[in-house]
RODO-2510 file (C-alpha; in nm, 4 decimals, decimal comma):
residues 340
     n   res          X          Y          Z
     1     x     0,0000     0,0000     0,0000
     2     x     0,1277     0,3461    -0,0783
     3     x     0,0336     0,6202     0,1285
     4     x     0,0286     0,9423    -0,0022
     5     x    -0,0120     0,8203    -0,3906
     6     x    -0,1046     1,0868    -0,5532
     7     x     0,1853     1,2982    -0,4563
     8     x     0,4897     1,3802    -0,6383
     9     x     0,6911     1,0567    -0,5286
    10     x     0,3826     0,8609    -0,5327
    11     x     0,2816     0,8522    -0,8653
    12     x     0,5981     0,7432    -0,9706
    13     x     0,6525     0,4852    -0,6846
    14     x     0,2894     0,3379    -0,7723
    15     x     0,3953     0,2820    -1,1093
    16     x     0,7258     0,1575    -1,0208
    17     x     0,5940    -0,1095    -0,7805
    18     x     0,3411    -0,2123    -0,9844
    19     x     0,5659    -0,3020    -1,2760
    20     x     0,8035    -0,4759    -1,0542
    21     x     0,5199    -0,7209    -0,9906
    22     x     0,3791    -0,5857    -0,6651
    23     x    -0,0094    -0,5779    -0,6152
    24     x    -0,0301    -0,1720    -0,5000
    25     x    -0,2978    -0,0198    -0,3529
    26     x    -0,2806     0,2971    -0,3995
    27     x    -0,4427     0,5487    -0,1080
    28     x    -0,4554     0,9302    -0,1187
    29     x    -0,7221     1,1656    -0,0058
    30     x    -0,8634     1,2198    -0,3331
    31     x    -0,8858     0,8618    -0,4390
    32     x    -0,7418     0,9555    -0,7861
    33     x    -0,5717     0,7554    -1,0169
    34     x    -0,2649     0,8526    -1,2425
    35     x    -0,3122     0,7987    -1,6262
    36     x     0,0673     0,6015    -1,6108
    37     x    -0,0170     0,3311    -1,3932
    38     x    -0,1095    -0,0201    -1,4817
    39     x    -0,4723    -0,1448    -1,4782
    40     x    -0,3836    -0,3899    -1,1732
    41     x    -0,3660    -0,1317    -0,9377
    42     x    -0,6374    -0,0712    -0,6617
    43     x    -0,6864     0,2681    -0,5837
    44     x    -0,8171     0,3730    -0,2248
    45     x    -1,0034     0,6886    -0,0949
    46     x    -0,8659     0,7804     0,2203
    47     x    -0,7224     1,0151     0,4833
    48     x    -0,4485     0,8505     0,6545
    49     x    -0,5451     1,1580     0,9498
    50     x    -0,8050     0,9269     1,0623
    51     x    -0,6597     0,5919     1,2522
    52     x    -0,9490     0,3743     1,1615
    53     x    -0,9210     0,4677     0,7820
    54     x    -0,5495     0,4076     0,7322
    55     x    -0,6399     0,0733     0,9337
    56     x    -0,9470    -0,0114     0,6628
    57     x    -0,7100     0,0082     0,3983
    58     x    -0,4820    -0,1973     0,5288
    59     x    -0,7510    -0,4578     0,5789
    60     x    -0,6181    -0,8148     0,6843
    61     x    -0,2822    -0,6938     0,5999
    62     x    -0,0113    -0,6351     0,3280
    63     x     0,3761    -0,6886     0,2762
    64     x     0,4952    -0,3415     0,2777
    65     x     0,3673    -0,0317     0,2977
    66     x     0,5249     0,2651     0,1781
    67     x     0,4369     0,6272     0,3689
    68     x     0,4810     0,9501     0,1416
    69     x     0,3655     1,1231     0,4218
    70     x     0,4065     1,0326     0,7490
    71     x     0,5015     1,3656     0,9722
    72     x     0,5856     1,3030     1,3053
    73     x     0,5114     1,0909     1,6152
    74     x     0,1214     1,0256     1,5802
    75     x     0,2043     0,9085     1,2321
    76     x     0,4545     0,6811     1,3506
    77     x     0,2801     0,5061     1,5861
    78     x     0,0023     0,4704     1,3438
    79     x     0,1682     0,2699     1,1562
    80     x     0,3055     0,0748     1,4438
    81     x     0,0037     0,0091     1,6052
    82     x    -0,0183    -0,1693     1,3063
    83     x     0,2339    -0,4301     1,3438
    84     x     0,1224    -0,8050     1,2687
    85     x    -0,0517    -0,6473     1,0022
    86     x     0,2312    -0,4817     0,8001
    87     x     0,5160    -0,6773     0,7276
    88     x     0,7555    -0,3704     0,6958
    89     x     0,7642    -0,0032     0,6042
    90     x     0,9301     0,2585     0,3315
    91     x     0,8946     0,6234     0,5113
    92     x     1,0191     0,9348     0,3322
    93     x     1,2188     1,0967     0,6076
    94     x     1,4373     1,5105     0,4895
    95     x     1,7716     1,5566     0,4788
    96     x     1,7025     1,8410     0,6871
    97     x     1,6889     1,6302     1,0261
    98     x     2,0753     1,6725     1,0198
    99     x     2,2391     1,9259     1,2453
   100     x     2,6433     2,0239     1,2736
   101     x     2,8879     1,9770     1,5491
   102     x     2,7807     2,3264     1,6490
   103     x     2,4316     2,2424     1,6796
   104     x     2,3525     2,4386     1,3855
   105     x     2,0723     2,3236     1,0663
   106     x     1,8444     2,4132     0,8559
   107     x     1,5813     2,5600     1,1395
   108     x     1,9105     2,8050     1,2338
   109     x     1,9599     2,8802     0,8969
   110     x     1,8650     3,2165     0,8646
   111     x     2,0310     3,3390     1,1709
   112     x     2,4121     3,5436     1,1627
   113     x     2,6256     3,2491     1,0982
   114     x     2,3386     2,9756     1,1745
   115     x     2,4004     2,7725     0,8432
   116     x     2,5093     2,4756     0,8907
   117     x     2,8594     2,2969     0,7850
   118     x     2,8326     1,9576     0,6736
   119     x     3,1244     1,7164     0,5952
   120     x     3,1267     1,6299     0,2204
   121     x     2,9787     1,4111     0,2008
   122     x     2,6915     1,3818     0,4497
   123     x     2,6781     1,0448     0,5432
   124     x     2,3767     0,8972     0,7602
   125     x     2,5445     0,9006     1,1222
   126     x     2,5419     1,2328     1,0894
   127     x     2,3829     1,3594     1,4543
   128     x     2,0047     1,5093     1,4197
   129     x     1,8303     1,7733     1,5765
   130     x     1,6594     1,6914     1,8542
   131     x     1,3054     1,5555     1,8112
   132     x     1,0170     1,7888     1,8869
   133     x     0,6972     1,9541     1,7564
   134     x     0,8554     2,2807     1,6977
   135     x     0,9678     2,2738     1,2896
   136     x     0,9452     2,0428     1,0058
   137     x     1,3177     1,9254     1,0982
   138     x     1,2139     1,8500     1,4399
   139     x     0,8787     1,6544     1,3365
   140     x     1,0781     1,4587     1,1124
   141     x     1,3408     1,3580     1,3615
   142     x     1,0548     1,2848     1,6088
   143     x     0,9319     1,0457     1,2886
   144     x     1,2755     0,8935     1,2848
   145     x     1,3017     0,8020     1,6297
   146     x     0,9606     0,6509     1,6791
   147     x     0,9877     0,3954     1,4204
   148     x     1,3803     0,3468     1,4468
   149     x     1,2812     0,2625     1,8006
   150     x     0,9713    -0,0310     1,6869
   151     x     1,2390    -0,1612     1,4169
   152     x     1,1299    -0,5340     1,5565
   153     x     0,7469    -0,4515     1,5165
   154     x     0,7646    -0,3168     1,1949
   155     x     1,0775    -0,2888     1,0150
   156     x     1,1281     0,0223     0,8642
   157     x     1,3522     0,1886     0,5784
   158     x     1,4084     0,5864     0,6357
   159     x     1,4925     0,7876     0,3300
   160     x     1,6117     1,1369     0,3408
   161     x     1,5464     1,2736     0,0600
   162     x     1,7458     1,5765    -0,0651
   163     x     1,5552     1,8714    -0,3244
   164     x     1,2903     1,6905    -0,4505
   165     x     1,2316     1,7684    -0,8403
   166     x     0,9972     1,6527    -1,0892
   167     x     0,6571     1,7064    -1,2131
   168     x     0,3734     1,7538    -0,9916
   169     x     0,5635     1,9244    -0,7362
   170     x     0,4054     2,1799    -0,5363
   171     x     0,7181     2,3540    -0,4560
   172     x     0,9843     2,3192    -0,7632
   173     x     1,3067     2,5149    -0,7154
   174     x     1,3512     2,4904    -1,0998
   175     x     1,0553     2,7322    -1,1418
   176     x     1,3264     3,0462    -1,0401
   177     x     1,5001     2,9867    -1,3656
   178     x     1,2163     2,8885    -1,5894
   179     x     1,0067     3,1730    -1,4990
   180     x     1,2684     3,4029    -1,5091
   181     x     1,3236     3,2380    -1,8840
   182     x     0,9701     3,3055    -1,9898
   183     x     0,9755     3,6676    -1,8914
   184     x     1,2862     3,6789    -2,1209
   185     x     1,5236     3,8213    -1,8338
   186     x     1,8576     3,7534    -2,0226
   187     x     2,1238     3,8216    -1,6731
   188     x     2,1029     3,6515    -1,3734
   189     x     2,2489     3,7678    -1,0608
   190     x     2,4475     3,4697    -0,8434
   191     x     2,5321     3,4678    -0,5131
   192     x     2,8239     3,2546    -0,3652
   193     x     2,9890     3,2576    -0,7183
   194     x     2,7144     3,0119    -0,8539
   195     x     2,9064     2,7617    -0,6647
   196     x     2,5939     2,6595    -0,4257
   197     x     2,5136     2,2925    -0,4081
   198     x     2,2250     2,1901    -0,2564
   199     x     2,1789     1,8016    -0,3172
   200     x     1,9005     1,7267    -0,5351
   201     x     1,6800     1,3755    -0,5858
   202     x     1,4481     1,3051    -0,8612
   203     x     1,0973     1,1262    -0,7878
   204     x     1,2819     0,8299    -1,0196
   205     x     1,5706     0,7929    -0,7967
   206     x     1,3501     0,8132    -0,5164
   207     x     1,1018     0,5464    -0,6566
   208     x     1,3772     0,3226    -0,7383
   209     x     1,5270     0,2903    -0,3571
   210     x     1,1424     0,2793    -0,2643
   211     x     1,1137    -0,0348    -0,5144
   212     x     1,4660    -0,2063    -0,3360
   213     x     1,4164    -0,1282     0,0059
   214     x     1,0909    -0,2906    -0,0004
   215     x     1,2426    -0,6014    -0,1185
   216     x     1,4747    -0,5536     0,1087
   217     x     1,2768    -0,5281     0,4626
   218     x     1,5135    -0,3761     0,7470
   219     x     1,5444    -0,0726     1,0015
   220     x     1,7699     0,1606     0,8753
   221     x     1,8404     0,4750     0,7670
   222     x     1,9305     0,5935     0,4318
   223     x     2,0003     0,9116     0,2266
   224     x     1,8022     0,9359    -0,0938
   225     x     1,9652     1,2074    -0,3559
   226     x     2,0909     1,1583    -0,7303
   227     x     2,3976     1,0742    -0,8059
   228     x     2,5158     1,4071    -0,9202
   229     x     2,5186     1,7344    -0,6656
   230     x     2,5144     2,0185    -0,9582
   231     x     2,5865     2,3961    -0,8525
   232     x     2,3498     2,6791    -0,8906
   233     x     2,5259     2,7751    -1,2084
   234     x     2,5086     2,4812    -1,3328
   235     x     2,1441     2,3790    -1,3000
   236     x     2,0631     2,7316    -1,4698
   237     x     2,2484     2,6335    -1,7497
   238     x     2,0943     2,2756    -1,8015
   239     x     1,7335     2,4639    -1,7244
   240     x     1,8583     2,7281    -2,0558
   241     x     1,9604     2,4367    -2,2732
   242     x     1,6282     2,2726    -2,2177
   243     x     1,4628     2,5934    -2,2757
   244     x     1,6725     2,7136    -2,5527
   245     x     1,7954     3,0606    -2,4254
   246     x     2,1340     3,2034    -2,3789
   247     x     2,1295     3,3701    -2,0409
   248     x     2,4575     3,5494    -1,8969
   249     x     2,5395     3,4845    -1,5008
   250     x     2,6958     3,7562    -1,3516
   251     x     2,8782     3,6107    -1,0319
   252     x     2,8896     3,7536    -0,6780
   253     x     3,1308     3,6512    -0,4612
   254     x     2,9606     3,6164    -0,1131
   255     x     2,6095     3,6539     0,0237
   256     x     2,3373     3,8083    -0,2135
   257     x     2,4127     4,1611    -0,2312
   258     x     2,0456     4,3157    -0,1676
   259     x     1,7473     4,1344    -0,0724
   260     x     1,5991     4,0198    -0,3944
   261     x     1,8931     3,9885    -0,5830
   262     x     2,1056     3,6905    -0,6257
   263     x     1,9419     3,4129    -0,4275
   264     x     1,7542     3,1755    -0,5445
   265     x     1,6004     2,8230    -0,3737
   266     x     1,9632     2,6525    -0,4059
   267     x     2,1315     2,9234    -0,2541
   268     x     2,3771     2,8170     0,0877
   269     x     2,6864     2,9682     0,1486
   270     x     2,8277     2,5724     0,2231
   271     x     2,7837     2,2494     0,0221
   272     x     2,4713     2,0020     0,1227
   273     x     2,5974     1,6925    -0,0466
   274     x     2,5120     1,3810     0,0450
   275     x     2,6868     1,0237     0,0798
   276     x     2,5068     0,7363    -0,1568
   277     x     2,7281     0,4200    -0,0186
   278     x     2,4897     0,3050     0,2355
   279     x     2,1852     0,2536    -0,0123
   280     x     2,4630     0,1126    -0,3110
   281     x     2,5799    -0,1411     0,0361
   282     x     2,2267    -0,2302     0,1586
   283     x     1,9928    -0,2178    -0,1134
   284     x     2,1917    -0,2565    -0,4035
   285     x     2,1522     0,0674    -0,5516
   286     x     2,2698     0,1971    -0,9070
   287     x     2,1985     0,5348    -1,0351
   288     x     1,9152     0,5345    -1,2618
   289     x     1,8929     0,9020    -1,3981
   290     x     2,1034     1,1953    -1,3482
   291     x     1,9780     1,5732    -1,2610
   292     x     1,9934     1,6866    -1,6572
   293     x     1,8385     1,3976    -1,7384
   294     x     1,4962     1,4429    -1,5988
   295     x     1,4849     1,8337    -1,6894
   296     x     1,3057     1,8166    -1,9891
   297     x     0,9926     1,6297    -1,8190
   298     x     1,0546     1,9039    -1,5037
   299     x     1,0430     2,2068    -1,7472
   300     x     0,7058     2,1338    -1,8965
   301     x     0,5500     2,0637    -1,6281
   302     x     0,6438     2,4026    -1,4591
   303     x     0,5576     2,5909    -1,8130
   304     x     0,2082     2,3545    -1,8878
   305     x     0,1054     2,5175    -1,4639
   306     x     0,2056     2,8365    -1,5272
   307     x     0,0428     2,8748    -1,8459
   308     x    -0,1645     3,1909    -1,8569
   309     x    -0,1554     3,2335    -1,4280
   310     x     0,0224     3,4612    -1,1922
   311     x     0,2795     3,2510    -1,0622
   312     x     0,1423     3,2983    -0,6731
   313     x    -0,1200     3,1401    -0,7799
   314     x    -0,0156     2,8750    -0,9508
   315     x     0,2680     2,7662    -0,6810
   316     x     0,1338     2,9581    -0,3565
   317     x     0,3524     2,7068    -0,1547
   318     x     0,6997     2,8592    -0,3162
   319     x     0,5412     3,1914    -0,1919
   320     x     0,5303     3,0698     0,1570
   321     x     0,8644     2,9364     0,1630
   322     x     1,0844     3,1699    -0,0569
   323     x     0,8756     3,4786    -0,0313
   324     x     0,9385     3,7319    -0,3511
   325     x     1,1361     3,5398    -0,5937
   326     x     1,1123     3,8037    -0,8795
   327     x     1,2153     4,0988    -0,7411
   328     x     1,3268     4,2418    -1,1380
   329     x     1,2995     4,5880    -1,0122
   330     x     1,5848     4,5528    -0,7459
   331     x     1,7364     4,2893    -0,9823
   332     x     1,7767     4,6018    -1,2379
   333     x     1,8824     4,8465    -1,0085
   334     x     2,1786     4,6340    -0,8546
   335     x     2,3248     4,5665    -1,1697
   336     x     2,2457     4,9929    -1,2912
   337     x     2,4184     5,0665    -0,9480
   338     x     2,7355     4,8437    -1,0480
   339     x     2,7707     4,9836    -1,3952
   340     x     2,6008     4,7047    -1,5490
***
């Protein structure tokens, strides 16, 4: 059963199983059905909020299920107050449960020197921010914990997943550059030098350790990001060759130089890259796409929902996290202010 199919990762996963010669039941609030899936699978109507409704679909039982969105404690012991009935679990877990030696993550981000410094690369025993109710980091941690701590009830596989990207997304980091494309702005201010990685994962690379870890039941943890770990600069480029434009960066060295100008959804002043050994060592994962690769699919997607709205609209989610990400008229007065 996948929980949560409808979602970005979902639809893919649902698919994914299905071909792989799982019988999937596929649950989501909505009940909807993707047009790529086989005819086999069962689709479900259902909010996993309510306890007795995630426990109807799960009926007499089922081999694995696989939780797109489980968030925090009360979802974690849903599931294990299911045990004897599920045979193990797949839970998508954030890279942004990690903390530094200093203490410092991603909910300390945005104060003086609060980013954190990762080792390159981030490998899984990496220490966490404490569990809690207080963030999405701190939910997900508390997520972590509860089932880590059940592993012999219900066997469960953790991914973190790095910056999520392909269609359906709600909140795609790609839409910065495409946007920016379609209103034909032809410079680009980057902060950091364009040198900002932030590790992405594609729904297919996600789907794929989905499809082996639930082959492979077990408690663990795992980091789920592409192979590659491309800079700013270089995912603007690959979004401009997709796109066919011919856009000119113009590099700052350093934080973004006015609000508005220069940062964009990949922006960090260190590296998030993440280590892939302990999914190639337990599951037997092989890369199956690379960042570029899945672009073209990306692209559309973000051009066919924009078509003929105001972005806010279209993606009010990237308005809640980012705030004003097309600030041209600072943009323009930066670069007039610089001589350029």
């Amino acid at each position: 059963m996948v929980v949560g199919a409808t979602g970005q990762i979902g639809r893919v996963a649902v698919g994914v199983l299905a071909r792989d010669g799982w019988e999937v039941t596929a649950l989501s609030r909505r009940g909807g059905r993707d047009e790529s899936w086989p005819d086999g699978v069962r689709v479900v109507r259902a909010d996993r909020e309510g306890d007795a409704a995630l426990a109807a679909a799960v009926g007499d039982g089922c081999d694995v299920v696989v939780d797109m969105v489980a968030f925090g404690p009360r979802h974690a012991r849903q599931l294990t107050s299911l045990a004897g009935r599920i045979g193990s679990a797949v839970v998508i877990s954030s890279v942004s449960v990690y903390e530094d030696g200093q203490g410092r993550s991603f909910d300390t981000q945005h104060e003086p020197g609060g980013f954190p410094e990762y080792p390159v690369p981030l490998p899984e025993g990496q220490r966490t921010v404490r569990p809690g109710d207080t963030s999405y980091s701190t939910r997900k941690a508390a997520l972590e914990r509860e089932l880590l701590a059940a592993g012999d009830q219900v066997p469960t596989t953790l991914l973190r997943a790095g910056a999520v990207h392909g269609p359906h997304c709600r909140t795609p980091r790609e839409l910065y550059f495409v946007k920016r494309n379609l209103d034909g702005r032809r410079r680009r201010v980057l902060a950091f030098g364009g040198r900002s990685r932030f590790h992405p994962v594609s729904v297919h690379t996600v789907a794929e350790l989905i499809r082996l870890a639930a082959a492979r039941p077990g408690s663990r943890v795992l980091n789920a990001v592409d192979p590659d770990a491309p800079t700013v600069a270089e995912i603007a480029r690959a979004i401009d060759a997709v796109m066919g434009r011919d856009v000119e960066d113009v590099l700052v060295d350093g934080p973004p130089p006015a609000p508005g100008v220069g940062d964009t959804p990949w922006t960090v002043p260190v590296p998030v890259v993440c280590d892939m050994a302990a999914a190639e060592r337990e599951l037997g994962y092989r890369p199956v796409t690379r960042y570029a690769e899945t672009l073209p699919e990306t692209v559309a997607w973000i051009e066919e929902h924009l078509a003929g709205r105001d972005w806010r609209e279209a993606y009010p989610k990237m308005v809640q996290a980012y705030g004003d990400l097309f600030d041209y008229a600072a943009e323009d007065a930066w670069l007039a202010a610089r001589g350029g």
